[in-house]
DSSP file (Angstrom, degrees, kcal/mol; ACC not computed):
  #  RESIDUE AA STRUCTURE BP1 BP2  ACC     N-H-->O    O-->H-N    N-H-->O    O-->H-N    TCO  KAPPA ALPHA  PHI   PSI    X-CA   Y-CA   Z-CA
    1    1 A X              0   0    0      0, 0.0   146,-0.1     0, 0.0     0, 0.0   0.000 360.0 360.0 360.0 112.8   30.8  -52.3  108.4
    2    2 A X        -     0   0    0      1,-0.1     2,-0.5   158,-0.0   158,-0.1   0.084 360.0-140.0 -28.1 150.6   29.3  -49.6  105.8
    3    3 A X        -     0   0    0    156,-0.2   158,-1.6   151,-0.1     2,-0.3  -0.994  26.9-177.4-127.5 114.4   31.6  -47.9  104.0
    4    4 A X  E     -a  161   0A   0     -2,-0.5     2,-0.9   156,-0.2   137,-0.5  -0.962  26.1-140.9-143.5 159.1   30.7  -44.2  103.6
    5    5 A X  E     -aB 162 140A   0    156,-0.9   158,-2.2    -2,-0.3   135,-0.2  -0.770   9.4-167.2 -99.6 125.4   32.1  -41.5  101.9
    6    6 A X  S    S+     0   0    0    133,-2.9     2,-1.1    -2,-0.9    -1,-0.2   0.453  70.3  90.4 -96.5   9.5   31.9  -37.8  104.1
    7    7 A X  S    S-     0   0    0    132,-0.3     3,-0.3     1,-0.1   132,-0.2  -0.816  75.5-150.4-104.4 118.8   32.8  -35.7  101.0
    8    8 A X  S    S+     0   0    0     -2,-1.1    -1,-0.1     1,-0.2     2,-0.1   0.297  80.3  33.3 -82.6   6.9   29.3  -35.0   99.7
    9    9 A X        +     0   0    0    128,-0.2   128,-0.2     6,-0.1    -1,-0.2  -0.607  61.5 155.7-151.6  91.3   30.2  -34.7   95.7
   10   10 A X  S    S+     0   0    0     -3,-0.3   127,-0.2     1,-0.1    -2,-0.1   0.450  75.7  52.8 -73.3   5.1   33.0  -37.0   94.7
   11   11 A X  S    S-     0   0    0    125,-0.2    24,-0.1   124,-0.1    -1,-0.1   0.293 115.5-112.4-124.0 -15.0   32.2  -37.2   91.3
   12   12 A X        +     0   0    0      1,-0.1    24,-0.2   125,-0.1    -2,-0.1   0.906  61.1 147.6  75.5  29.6   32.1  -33.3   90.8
   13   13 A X        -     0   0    0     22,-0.1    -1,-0.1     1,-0.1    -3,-0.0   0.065  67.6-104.3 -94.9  27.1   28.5  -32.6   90.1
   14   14 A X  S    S+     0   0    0      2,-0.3    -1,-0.1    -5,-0.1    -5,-0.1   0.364  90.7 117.5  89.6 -19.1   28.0  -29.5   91.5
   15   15 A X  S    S+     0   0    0      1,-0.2     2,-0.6     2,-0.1    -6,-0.1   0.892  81.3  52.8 -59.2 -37.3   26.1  -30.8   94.6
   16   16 A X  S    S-     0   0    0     -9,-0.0    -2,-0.3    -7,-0.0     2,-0.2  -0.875  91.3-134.3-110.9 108.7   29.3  -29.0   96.6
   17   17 A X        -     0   0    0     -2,-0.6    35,-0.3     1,-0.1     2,-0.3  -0.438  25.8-137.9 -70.6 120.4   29.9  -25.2   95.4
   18   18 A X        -     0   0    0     -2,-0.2     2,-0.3    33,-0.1    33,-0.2  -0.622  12.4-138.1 -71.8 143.0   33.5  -24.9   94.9
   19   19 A X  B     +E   50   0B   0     31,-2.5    31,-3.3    -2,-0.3     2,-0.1  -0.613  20.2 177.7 -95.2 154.7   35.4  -22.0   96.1
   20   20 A X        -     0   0    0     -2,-0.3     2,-0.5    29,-0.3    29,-0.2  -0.263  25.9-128.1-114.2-163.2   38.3  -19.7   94.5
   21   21 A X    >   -     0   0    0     -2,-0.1     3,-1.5     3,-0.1    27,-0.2  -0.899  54.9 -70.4-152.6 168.9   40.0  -16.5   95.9
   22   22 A X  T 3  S+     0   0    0     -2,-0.5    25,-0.1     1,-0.3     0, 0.0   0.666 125.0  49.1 -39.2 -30.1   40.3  -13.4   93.8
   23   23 A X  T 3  S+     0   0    0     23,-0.3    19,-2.4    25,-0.1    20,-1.1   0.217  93.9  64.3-108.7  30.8   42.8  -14.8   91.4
   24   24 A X  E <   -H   41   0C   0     -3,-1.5     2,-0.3    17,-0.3    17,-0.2  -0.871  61.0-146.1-163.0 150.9   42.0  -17.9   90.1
   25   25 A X  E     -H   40   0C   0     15,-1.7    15,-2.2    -2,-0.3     2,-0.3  -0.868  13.3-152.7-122.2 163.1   38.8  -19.3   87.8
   26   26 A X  E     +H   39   0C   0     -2,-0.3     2,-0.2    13,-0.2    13,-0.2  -0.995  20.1 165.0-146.5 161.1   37.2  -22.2   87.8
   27   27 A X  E     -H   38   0C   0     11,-1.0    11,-0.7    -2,-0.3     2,-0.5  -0.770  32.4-124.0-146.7 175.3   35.3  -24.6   85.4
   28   28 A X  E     +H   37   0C   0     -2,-0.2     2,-0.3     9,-0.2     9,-0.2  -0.976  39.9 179.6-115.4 123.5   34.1  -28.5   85.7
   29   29 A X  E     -H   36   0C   0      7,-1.5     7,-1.3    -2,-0.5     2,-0.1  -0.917  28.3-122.5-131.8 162.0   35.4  -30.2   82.9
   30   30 A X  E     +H   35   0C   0     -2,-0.3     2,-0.3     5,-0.2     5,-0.2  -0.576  43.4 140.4 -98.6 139.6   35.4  -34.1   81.4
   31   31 A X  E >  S+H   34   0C   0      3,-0.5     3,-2.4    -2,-0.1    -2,-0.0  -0.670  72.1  25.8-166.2 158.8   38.7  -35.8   80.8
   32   32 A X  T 3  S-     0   0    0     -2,-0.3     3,-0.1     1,-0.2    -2,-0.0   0.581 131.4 -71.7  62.7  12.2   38.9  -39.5   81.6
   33   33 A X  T 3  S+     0   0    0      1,-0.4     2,-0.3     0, 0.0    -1,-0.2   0.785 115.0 101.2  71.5  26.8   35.5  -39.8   81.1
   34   34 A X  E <  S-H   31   0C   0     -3,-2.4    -3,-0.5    -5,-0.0     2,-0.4  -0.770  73.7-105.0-135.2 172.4   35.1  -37.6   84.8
   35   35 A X  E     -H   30   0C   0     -2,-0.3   101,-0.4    -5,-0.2     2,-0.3  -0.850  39.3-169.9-109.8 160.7   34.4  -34.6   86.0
   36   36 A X  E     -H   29   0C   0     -7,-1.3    -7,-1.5    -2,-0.4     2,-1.4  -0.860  23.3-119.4-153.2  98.4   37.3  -32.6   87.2
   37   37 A X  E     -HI  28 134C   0     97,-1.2    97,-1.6    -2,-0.3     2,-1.1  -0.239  27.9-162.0 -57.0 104.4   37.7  -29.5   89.1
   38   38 A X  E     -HI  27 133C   0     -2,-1.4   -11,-1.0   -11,-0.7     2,-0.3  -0.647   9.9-169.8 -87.2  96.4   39.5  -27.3   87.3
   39   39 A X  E     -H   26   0C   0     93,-1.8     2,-0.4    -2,-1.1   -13,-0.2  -0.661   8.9-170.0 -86.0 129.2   41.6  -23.7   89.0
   40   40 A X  E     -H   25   0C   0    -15,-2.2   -15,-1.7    -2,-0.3     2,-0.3  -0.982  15.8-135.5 -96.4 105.0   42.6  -21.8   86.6
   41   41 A X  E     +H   24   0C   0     89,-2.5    88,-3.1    -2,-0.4   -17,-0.3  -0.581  26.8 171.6 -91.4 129.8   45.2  -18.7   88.0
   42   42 A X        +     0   0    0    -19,-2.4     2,-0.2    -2,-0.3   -18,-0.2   0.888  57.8  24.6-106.7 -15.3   44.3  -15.7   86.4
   43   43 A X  S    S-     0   0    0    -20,-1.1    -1,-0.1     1,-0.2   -20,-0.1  -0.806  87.6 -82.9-113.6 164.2   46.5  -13.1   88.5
   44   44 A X  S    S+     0   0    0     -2,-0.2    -1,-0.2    83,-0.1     2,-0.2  -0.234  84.0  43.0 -54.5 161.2   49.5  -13.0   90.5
   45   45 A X  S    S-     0   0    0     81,-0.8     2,-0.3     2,-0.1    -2,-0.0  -0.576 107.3  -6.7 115.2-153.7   49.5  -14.1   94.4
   46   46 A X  S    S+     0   0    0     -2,-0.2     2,-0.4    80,-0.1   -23,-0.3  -0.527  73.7 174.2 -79.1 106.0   47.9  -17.1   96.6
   47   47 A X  E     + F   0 124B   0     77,-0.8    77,-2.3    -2,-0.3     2,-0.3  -0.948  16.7 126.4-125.4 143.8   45.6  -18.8   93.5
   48   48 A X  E     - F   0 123B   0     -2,-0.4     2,-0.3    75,-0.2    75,-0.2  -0.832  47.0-133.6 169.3 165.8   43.8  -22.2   94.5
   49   49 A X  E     - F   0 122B   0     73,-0.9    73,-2.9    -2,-0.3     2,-0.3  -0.973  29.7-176.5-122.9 124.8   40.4  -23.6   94.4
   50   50 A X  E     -EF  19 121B   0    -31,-3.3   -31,-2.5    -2,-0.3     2,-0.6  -0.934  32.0-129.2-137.3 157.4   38.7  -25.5   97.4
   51   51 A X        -     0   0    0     69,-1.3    69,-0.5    -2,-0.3     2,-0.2  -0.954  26.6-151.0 -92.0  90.9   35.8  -27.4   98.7
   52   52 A X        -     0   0    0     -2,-0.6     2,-0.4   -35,-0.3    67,-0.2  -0.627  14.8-175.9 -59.4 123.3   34.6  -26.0  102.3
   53   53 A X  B     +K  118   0D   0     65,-0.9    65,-2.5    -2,-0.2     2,-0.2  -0.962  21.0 144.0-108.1 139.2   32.9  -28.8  104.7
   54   54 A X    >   +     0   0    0     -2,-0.4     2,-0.7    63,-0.2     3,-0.6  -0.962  43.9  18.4-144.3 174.4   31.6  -27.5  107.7
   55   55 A X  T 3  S+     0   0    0     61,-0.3     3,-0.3     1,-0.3    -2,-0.0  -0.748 131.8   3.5 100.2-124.6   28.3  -28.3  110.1
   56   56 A X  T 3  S+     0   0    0     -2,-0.7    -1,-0.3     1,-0.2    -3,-0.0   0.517 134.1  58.6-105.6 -20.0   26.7  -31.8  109.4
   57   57 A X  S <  S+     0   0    0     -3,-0.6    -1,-0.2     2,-0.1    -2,-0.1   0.911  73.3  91.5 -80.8 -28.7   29.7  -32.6  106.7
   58   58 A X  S    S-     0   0    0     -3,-0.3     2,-0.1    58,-0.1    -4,-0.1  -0.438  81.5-133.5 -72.4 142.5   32.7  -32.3  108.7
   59   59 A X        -     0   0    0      1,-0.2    56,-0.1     3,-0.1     3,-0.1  -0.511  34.4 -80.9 -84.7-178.1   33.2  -36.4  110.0
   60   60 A X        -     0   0    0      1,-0.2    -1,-0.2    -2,-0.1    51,-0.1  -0.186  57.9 -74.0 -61.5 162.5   33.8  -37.1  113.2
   61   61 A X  S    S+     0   0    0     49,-0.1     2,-0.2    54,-0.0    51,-0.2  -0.414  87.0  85.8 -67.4 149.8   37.4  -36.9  115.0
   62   62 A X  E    S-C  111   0A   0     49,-1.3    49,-6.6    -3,-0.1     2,-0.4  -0.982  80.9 -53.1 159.5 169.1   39.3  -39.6  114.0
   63   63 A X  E     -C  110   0A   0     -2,-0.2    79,-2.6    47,-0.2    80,-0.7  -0.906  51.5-171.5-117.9 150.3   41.9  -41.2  111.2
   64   64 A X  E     -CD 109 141A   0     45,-5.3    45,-3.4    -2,-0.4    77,-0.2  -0.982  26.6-131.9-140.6 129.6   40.7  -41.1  107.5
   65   65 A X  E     -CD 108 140A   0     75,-4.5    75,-0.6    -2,-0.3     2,-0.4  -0.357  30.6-153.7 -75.1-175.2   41.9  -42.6  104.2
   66   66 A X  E     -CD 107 139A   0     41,-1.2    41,-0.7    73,-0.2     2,-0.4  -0.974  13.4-178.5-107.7 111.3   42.0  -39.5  101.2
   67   67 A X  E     + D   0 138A   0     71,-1.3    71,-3.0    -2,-0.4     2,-0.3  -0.972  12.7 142.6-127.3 145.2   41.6  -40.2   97.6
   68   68 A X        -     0   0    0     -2,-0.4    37,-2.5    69,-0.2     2,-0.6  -0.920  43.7-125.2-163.8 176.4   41.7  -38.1   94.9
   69   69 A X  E     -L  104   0E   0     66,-1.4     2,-0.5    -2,-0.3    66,-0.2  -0.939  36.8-177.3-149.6  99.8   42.8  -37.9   91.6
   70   70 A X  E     +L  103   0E   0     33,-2.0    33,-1.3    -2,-0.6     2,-0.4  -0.792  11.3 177.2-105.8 133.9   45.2  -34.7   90.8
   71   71 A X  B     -J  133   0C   0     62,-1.7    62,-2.8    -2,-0.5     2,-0.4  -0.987  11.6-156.4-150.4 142.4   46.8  -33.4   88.0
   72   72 A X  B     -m   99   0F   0     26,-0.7    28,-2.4    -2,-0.4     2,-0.3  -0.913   3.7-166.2-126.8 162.6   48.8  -30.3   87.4
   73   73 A X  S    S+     0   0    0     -2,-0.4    58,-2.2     2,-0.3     2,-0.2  -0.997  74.4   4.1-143.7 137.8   49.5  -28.3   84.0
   74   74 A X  S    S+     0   0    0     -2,-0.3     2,-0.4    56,-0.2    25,-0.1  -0.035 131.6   8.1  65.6 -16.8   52.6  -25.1   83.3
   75   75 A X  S    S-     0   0    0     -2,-0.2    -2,-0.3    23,-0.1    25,-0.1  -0.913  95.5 -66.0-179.8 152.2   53.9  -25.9   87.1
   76   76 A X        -     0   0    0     -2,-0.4    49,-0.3    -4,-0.1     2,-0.3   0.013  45.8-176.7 -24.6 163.1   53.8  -27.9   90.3
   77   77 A X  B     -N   97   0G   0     20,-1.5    20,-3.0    47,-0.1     2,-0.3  -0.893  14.8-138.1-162.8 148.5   50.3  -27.5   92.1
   78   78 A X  E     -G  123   0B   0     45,-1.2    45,-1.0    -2,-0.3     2,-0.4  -0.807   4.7-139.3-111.1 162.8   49.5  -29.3   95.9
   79   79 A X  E     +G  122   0B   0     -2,-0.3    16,-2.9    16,-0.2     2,-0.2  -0.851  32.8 177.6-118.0 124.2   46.6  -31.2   97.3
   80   80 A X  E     -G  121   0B   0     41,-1.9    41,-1.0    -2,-0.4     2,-0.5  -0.852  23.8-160.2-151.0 128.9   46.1  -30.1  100.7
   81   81 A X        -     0   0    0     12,-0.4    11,-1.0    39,-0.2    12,-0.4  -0.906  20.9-160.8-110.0  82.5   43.6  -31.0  103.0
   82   82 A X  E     -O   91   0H   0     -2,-0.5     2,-0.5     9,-0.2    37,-0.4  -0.358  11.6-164.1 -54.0 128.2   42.9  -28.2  106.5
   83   83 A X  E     -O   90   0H   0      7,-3.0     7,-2.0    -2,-0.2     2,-0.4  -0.723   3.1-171.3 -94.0 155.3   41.6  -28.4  109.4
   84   84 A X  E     +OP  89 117H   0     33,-1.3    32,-3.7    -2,-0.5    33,-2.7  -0.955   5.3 176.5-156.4 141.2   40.5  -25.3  111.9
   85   85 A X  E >  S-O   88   0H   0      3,-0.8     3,-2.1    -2,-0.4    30,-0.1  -0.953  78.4  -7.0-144.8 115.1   39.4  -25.8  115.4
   86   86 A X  T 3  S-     0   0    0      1,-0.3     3,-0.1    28,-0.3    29,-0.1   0.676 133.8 -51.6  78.5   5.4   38.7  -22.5  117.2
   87   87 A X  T 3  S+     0   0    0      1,-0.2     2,-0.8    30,-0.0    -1,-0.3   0.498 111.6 125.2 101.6   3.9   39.9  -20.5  114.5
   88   88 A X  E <   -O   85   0H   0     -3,-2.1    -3,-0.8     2,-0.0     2,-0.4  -0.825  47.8-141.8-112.8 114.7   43.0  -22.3  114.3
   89   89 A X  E     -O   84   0H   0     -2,-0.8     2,-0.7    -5,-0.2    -5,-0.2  -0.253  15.1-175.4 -82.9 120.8   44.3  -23.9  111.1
   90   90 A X  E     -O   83   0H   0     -7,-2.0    -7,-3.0    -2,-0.4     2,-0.7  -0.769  23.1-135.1-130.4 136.5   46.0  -26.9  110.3
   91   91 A X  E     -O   82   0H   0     -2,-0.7    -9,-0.2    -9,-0.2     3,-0.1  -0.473  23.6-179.0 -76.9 121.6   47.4  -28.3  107.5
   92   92 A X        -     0   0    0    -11,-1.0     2,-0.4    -2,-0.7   -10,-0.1   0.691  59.3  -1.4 -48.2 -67.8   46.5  -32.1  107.1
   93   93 A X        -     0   0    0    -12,-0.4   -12,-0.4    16,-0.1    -1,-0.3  -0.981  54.4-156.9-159.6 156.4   47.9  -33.2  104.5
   94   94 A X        +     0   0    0     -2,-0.4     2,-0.5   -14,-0.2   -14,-0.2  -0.869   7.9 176.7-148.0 115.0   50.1  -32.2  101.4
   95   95 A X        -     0   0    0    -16,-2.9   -16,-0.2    -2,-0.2   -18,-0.1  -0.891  16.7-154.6-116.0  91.8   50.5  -33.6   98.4
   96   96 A X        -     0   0    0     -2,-0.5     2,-0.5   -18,-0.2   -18,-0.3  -0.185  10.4-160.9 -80.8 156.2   52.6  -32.0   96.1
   97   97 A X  B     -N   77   0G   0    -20,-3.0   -20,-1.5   -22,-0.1     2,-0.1  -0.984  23.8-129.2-133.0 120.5   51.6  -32.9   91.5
   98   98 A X    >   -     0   0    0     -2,-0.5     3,-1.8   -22,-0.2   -26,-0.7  -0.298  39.6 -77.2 -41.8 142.6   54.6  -32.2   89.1
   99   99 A X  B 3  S+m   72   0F   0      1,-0.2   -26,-0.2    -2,-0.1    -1,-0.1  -0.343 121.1   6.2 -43.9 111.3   53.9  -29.9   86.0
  100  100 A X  T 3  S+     0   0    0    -28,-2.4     2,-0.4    -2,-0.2    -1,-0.2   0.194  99.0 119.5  96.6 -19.9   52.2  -32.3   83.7
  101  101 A X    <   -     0   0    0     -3,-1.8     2,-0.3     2,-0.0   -29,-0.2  -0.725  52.5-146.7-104.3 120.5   51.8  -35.2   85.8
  102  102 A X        -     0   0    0     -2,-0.4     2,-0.3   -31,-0.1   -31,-0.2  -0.734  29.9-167.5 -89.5 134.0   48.1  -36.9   86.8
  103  103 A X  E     -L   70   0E   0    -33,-1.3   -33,-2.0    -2,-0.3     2,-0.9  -0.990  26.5-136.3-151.9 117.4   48.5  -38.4   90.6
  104  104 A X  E     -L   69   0E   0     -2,-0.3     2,-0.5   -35,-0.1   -35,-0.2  -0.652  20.5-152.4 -89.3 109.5   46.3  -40.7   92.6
  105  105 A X        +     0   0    0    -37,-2.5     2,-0.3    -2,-0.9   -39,-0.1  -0.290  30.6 159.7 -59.4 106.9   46.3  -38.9   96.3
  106  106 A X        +     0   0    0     -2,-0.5   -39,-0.2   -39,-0.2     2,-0.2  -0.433  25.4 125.9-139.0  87.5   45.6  -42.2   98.6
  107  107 A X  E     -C   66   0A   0    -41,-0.7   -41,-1.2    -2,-0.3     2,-0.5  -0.539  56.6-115.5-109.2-165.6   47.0  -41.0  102.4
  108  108 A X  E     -C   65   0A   0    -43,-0.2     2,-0.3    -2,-0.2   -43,-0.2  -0.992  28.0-173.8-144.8 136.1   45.5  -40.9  105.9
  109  109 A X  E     -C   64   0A   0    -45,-3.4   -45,-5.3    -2,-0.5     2,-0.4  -0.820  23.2-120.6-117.3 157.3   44.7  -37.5  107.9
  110  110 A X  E     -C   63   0A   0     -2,-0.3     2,-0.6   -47,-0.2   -47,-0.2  -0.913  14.3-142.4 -90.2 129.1   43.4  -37.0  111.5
  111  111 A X  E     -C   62   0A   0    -49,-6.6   -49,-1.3    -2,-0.4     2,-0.2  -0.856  25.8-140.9 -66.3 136.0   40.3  -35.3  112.1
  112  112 A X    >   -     0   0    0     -2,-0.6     3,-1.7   -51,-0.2   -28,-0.1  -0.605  20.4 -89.3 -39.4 141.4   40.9  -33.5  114.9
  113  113 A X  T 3  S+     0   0    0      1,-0.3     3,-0.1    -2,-0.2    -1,-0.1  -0.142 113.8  18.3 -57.7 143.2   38.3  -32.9  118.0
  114  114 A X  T 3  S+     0   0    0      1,-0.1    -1,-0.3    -3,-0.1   -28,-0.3   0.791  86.9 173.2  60.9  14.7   36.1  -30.0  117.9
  115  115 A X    <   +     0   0    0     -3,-1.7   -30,-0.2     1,-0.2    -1,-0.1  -0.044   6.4 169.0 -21.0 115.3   36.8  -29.8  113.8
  116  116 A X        +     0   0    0    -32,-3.7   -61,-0.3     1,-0.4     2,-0.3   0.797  59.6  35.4-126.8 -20.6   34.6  -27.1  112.7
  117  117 A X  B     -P   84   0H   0    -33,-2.7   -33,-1.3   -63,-0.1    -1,-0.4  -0.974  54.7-175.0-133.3 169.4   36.0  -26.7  109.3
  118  118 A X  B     -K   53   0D   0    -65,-2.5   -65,-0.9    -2,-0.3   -35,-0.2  -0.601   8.9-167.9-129.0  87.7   37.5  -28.9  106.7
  119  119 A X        -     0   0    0    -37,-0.4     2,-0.4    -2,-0.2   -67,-0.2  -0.238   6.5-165.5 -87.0 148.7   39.1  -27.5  103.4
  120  120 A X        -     0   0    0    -69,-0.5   -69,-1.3   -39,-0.2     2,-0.4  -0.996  30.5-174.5-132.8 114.2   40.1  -29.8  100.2
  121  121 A X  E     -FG  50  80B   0    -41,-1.0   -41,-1.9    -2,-0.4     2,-0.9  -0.947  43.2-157.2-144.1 153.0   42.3  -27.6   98.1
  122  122 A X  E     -FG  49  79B   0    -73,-2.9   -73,-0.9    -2,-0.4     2,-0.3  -0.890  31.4-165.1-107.3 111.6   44.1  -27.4   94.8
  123  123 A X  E     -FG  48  78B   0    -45,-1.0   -45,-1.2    -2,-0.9     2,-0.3  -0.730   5.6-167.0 -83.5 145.9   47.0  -24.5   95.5
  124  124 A X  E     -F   47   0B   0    -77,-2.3   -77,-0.8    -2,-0.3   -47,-0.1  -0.828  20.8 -99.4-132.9 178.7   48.4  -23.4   92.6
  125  125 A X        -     0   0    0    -49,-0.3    -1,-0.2    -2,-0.3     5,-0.1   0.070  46.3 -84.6 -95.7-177.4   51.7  -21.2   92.3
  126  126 A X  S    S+     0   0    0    -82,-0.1   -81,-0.8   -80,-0.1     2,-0.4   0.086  89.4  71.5-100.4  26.8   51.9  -17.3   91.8
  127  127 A X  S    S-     0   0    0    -83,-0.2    -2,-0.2     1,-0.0   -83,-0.1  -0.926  81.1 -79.8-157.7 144.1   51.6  -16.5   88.1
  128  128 A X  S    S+     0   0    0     -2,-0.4   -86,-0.2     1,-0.2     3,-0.1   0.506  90.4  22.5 -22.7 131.8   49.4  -16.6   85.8
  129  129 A X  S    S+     0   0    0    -88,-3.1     2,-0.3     1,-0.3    -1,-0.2   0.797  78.3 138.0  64.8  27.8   47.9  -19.4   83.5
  130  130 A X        -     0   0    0     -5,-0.1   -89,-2.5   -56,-0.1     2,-0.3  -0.885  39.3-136.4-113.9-174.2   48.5  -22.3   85.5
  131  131 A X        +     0   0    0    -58,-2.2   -58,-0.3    -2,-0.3   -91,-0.2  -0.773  21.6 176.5-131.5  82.2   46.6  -24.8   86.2
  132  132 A X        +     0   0    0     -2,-0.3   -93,-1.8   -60,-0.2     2,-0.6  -0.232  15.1 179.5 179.1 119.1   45.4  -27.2   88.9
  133  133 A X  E     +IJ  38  71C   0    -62,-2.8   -62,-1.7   -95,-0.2     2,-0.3  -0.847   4.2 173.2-142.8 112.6   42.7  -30.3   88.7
  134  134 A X  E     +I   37   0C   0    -97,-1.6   -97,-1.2    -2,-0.6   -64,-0.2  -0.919   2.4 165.1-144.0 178.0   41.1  -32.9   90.9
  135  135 A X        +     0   0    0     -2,-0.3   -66,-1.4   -66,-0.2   -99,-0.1  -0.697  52.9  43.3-157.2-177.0   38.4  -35.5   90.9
  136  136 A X        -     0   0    0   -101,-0.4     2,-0.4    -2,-0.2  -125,-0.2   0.555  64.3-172.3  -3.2  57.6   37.1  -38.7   92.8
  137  137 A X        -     0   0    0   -128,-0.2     2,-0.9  -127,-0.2   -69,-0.2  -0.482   5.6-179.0 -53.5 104.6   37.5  -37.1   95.9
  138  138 A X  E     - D   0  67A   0    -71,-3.0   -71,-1.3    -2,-0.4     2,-0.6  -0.768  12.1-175.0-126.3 103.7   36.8  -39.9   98.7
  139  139 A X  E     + D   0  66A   0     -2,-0.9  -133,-2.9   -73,-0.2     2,-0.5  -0.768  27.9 156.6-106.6 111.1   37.0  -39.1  102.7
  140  140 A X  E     -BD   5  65A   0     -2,-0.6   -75,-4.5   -75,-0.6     5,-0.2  -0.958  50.0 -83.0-149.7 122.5   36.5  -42.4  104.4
  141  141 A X  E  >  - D   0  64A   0   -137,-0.5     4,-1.6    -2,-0.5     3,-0.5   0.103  32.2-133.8 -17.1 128.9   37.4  -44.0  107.9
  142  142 A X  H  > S+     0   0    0    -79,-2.6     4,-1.5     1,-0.2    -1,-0.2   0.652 104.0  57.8 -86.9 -19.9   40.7  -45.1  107.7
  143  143 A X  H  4 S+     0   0    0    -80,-0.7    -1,-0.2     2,-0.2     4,-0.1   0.943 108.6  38.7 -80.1 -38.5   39.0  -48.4  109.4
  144  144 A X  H  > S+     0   0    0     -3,-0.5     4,-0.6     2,-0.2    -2,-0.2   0.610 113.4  57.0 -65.6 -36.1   36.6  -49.2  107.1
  145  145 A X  H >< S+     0   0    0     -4,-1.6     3,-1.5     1,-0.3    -2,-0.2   0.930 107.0  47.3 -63.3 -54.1   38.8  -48.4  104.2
  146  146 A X  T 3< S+     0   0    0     -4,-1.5    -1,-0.3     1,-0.3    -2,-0.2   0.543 105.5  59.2 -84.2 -10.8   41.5  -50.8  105.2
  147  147 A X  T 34 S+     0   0    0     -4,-0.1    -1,-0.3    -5,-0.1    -2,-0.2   0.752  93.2  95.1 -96.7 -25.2   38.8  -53.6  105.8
  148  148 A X  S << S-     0   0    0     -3,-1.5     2,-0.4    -4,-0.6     3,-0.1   0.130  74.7-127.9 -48.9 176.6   37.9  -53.1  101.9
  149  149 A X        -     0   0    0      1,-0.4    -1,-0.1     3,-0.1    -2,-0.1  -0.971  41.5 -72.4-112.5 114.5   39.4  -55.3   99.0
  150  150 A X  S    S+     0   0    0     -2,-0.4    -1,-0.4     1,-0.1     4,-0.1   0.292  82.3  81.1  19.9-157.9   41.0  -53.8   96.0
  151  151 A X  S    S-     0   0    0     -3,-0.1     2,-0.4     2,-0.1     3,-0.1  -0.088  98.6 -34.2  61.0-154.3   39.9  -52.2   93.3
  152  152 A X  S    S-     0   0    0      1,-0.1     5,-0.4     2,-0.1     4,-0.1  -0.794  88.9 -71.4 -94.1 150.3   39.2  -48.5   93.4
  153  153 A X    >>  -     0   0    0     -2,-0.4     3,-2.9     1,-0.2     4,-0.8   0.196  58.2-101.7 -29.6 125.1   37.7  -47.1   96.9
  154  154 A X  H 3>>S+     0   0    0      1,-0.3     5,-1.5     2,-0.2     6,-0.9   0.333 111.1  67.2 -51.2 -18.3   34.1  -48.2   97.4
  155  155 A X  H 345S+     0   0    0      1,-0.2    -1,-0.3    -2,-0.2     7,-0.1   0.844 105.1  48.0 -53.0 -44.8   32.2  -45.1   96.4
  156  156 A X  H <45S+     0   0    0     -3,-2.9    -1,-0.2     1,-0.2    -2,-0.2   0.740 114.0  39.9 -92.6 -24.2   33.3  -45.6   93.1
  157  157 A X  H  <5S-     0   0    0     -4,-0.8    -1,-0.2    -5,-0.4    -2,-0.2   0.644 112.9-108.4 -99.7   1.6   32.6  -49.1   92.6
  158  158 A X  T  <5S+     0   0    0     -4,-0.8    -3,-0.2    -5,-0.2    -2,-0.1   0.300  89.2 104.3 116.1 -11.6   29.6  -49.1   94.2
  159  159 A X  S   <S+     0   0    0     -5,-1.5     2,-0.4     1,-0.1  -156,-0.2   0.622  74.7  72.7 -91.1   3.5   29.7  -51.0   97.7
  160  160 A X  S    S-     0   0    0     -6,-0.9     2,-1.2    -7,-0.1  -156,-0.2  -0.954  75.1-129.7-126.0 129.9   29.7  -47.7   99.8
  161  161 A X  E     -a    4   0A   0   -158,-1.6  -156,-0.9    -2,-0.4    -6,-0.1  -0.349  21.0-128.4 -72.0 107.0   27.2  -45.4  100.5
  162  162 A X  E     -a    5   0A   0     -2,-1.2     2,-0.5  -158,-0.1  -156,-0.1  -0.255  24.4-115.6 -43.4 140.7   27.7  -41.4  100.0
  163  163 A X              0   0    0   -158,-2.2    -1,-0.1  -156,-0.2  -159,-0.0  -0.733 360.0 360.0 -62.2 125.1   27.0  -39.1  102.5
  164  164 A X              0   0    0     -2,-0.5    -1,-0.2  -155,-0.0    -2,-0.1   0.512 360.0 360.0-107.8 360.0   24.4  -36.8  102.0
């Protein structure tokens, strides 16, 4: 069975515009020899940075591994993954990253039926100048996934095909 990956820039090349809200910057930057989205909070409130899939990106309903590669810097940060069907949201997953500490996300969400959007987000806290980062973002059938053999998730070593 193919192995493919529905999140259309896992590597963080710009193919997938990341989004902010009104208090937060964002940059792509190298560390590990990756690229890494990086939210910056530049005001008080609800600061994070996200990837919206909707349309021909969203996968089908269904259970799906996550991996990603997180790191938070002056305070705690989540990984959290939404769903909305009909205008109604749910959170997916949550993954909380300690102040300082780089954290490999590897869980399993449900898509839900009639999914129409999917959000991938770094939250960050409510004051100023901290900081929030993730990379080699991988959504992939929790079926396919589990049939794999070690190493890191197949996108990245080559035996799985992206989605475009």
């Amino acid at each position: 069975m193919q192995r493919i990956n529905w999140f259309p820039d896992p590597l963080i090349t710009g193919k997938l515009f990341a989004e902010i809200n009104n208090g937060a910057a964002k940059a792509v930057v190298v560390a590990d020899n990756k690229n890494w989205l990086r939210v910056t909070s530049t005001a008080t409130g609800d600061n994070f940075g996200q990837f919206s899939l909707s349309g021909g990106l969203i996968p089908p309903a269904g259970t799906y591994h996550v991996h990603a590669r997180v790191y938070a810097q002056k305070a705690a940060a989540n990984f959290i993954v939404y769903s909305s069907v009909n205008s109604s949201w749910k959170q997916l997953l949550n993954k909380p990253v300690a102040d300082g500490q780089t954290l490999t996300v590897d869980s399993e969400i449900t898509i839900p039926e009639g999914c129409q959007h999917l959000l991938v987000r770094m939250q960050l806290g409510r004051e100023v100048g901290l900081i929030g980062m993730m990379s080699e973002i991988l959504i992939e059938s929790a079926d396919t996934y589990d049939k794999a053999v070690g190493g890191l998730p197949g996108f990245f070593s080559g035996d799985t095909m992206p989605r475009d």
